[in-house]
N, C-alpha and C positions, 0 to 999 in steps of 0.2 A: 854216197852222193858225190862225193868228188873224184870216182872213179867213173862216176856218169860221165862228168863233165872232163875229166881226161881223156876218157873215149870222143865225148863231142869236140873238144879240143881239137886231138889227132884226125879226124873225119875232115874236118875245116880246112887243114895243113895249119893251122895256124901255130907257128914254134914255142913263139913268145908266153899266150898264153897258157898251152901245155907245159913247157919251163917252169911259171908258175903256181901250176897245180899242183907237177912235182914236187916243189919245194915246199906246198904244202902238205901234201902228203908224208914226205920227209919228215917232216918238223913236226906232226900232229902230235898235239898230248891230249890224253886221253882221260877222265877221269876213275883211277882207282881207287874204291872202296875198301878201306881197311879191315879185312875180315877177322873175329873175334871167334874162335871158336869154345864153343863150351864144353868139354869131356865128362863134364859130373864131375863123380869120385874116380875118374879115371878108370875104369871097366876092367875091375881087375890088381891084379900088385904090381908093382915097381917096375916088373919087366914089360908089363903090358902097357900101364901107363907111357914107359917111353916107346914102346911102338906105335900107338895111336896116335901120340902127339907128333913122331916124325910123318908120319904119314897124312895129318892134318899140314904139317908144313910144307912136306912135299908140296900140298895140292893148291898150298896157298895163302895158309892162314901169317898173319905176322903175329896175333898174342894168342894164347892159350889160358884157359878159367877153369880152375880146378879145386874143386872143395873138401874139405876135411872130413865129408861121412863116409861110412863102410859102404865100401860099393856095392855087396850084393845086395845092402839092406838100404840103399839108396832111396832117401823119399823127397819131394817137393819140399821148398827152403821153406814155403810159408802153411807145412802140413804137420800135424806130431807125428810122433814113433819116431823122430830121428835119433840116429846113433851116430857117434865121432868117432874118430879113430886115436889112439895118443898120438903126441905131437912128432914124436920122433919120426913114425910110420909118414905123417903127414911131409913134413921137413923131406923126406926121402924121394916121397913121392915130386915135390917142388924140383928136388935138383936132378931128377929123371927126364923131365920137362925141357929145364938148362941145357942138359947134354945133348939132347934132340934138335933144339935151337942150335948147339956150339958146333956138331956134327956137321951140320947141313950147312954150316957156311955164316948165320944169319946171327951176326956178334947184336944186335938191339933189339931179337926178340922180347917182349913184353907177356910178363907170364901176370893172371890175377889170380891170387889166392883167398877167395872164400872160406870163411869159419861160421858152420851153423851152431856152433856153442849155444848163441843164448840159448834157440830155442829147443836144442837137442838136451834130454836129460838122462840119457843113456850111455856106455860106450860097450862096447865088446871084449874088450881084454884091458886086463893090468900089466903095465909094462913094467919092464924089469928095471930099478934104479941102482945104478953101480956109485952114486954119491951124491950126498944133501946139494941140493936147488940144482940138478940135472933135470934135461926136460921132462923125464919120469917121475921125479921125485915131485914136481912141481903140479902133473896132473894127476898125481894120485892122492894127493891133497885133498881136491875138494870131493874123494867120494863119499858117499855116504857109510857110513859104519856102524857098528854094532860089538857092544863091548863083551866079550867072553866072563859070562859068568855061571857060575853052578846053575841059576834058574835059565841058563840061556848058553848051553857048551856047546863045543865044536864037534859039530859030529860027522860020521865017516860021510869022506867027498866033500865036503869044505874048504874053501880057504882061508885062512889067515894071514894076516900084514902087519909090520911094524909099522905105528904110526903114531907119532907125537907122544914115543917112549914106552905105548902100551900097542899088546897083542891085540890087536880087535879083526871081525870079520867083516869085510864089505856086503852092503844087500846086493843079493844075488837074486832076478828073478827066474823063473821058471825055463823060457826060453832061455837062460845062462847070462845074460843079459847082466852088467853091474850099473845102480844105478849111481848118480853125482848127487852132492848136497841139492835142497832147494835153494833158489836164488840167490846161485851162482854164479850166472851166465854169463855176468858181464864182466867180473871177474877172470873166469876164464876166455874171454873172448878175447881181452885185453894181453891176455897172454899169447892167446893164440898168435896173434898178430906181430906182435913183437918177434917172437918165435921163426914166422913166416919170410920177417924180412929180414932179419939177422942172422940167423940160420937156413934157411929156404931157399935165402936171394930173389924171394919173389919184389916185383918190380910196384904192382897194385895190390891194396888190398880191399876186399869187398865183405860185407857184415851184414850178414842178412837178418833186418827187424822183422817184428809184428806188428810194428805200426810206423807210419810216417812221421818221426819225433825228433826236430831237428837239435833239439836241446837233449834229447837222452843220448843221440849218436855225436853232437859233439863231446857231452861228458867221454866218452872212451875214445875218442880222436884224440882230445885233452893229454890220456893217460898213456898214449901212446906214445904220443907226438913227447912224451916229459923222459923218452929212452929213445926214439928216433924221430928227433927233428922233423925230418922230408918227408915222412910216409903220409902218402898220400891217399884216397877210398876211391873206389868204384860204387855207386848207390841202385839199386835196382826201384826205378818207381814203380813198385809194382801194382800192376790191376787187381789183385789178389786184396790189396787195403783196401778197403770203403773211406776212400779217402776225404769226403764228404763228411761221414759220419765222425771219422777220427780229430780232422780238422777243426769240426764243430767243436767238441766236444773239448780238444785241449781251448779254441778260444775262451768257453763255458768256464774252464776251470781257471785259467789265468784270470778273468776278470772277475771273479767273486775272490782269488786270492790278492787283486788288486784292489777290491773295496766294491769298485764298480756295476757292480748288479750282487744282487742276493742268488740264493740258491734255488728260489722258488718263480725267479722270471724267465727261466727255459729250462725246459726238463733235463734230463739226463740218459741217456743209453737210447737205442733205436728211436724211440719219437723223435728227435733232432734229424732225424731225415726230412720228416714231414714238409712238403712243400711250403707249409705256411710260413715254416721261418727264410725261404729264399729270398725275399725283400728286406730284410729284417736287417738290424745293423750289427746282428753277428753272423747274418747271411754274406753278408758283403764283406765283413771281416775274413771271414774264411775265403771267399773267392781272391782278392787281397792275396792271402798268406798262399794259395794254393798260385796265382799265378809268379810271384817271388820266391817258389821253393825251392826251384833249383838253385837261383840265386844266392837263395841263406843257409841250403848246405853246402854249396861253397865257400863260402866265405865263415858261416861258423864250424863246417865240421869238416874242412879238406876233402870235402867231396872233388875230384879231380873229372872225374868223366860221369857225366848222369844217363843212364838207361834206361829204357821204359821195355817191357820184354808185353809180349803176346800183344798189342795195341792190335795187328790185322787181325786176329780172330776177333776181339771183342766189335772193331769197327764193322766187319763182315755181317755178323751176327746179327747187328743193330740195326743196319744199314738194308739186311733182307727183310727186318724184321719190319720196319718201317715203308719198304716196297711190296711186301706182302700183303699190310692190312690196309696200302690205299688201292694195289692192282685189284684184289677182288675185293675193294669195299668202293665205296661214289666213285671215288677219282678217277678209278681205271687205266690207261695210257699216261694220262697226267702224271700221276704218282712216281711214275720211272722215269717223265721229261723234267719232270720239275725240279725231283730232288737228286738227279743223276745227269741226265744229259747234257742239261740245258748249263749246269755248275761246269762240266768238265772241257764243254766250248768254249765257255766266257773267260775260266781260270788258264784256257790253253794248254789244258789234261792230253797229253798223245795219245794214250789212250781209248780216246775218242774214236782212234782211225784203228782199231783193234786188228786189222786184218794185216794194217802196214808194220804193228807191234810185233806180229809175229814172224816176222820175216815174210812176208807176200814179195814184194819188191825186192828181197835179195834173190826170193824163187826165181823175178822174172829176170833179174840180171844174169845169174846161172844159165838158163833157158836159152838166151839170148846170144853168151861164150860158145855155148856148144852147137847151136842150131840155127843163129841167124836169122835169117826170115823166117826160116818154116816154126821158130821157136813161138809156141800156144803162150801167150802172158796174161797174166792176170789184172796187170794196170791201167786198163784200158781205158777207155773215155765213157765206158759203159760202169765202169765200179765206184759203186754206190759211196765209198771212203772220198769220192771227190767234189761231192756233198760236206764235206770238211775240209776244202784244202784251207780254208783260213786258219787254222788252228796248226800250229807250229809244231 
């Protein structure tokens, strides 16, 4: 636009206000968006990791988010079958990351280092410990073990490990797979972290839960923060929690441990969905604690940055899904002015003018450089987007 008006400026002769266009032009800032890119497990080993990562910086990114599971065995943070890597392998991978950052010029890259510990109960190999409380010695702690005995020997193609004085053999599953104690997670996640930022240099750290428990993730923020002061979380809101459900559910428990209701005045597990309790005054409670949640993982768990991942697919989804069943049910036309059109005029949605969204109007400026009059434009006084010039 203010290359329009540069151009109608110059047409005019006018100096003055071309001068001033210039200078805004000059001076224009523009808004950039801080790109965050996510690598996974980094697509690969150490050397791959840092080529992927230079080449997301090349293109643009300022932080990089990379997680502690086996990459080829990579599964969604809020799915089982995950598997971790040891810390050492992980820590390696962090400062492959750094170098890629330090190479490229860019001394404040922000790297987040993710730990699926809790909910991974697997890892892939036993790392070799060269002395007591090394990062190896320290994750191989919590595997699971089995004690060498005559009803129960070591037989060919096993392994055994010194641990806690005695020979035992870790569970080994089928796929080779070693599994960790049960209900360990947060134990070792507590580690991980610490690990990540003392060793790593990572900048963020992010802990992927199972559920939205601002009181379970400040407990290891707690544990963390009692070796590194500053460390600060990344939290993922994710769509993945029935966050409704969850919410309900800790209010249900807090107030029966607070005296305040019994156990038998709102149910317990899926029925706490049930519309009937959305006026209710643990309905409201929860909506309450849901709209201050970003707030009191801030403030109780160092939550530093909060993210919510996939929101456009589920809005997309809901939003067709809801245009679907009023276009071919009564409402017909209505259905898509009502709850699309008519919102994205009032709210002053650009969107609205979809044709100018897509570049239409840089089309006709083009057009226009190269051909002058004979240039065919698309902005006419005939295009239906001017039925919308209200809308900014």
């Amino acid at each position: 636009d203010l290359f329009k008006e540069l151009k109608a400026a110059k047409d005019e002769g006018n100096e003055v206000e071309t001068q001033k266009i210039i200078d805004q032009i000059d001076n224009f800032e523009s808004n950039v968006v801080p790109i965050i890119a996510d690598i996974d497990a980094g697509f690969g080993n150490v050397h791959a990791t840092y080529l992927l990562s230079k080449k997301l910086i090349e293109a643009g990114a300022c932080c990089i988010q990379i997680e502690n599971q086996v990459s080829d065995a990579k599964q969604c943070g809020h799915q089982d079958g995950k598997v971790t890597v040891p810390r050492e392998d992980f820590v390696e991978k962090l400062r492959a990351v750094r170098m890629a950052f330090e190479e490229l010029g860019v001394e404040d890259g922000v790297i987040v280092a993710r730990t699926d510990s809790l909910g991974a109960g697997l890892t892939q190999k036993i790392p070799v410990s060269t002395g007591e409380g090394d990062l190896a010695s320290e994750y191989i702690k919590w595997l699971e073990t089995e004690e060498i005995t005559d009803a129960n020997p070591l037989s060919d193609g096993e392994i055994a490990i010194q641990k806690d004085g005695k020979i035992v053999k870790p569970v080994r599953l089928p796929n080779g797979l070693y599994k960790f104690q049960a209900n360990t997670g947060v134990d070792r996640v507590v580690e991980d972290c610490i690990a990540n930022l003392t060793e790593g240099g990572a900048d963020l750290l992010w802990i992927e839960t199972a559920t939205p428990d601002v009181d379970a993730i400040g407990a290891m923020v707690d544990r963390i923060r009692a070796v590194v002061p500053n460390a600060k979380l990344t939290y993922n809101n994710s769509p993945s929690f029935n966050w409704t459900l969850n919410l309900r559910g800790q209010v249900r428990e807090d107030w029966i441990s607070e005296g305040k209701i019994s156990e038998d005045e709102y149910p317990e597990g899926l029925e706490l969905m049930s519309a009937r309790f959305d006026d209710t005054e643990l309905g409201q409670e929860t909506n309450n604690r849901l709209r201050n949640f970003q707030h009191d993982i801030a403030t109780k768990a160092g939550v530093f940055h909060n993210l919510i991942t996939l929101p456009t697919f589920h809005m997309t989804a809901k939003f067709m899904d809801d245009l679907s069943r009023g276009y071919f049910g009564d409402d017909k036309m209505m259905a898509y002015v009502n709850t699309i059109q008519r919102e994205e005029i009032r709210n002053s949605v650009s969107a609205v003018k979809h044709q100018h969204e897509v570049g239409s109007d840089i089309g006709d400026s083009f057009k226009e450089m190269v051909g002058g009059e004979r240039a065919l434009k698309a902005g006419g006084h005939k295009n239906t987007m001017n039925q919308f010039s209200n809308v900014a």
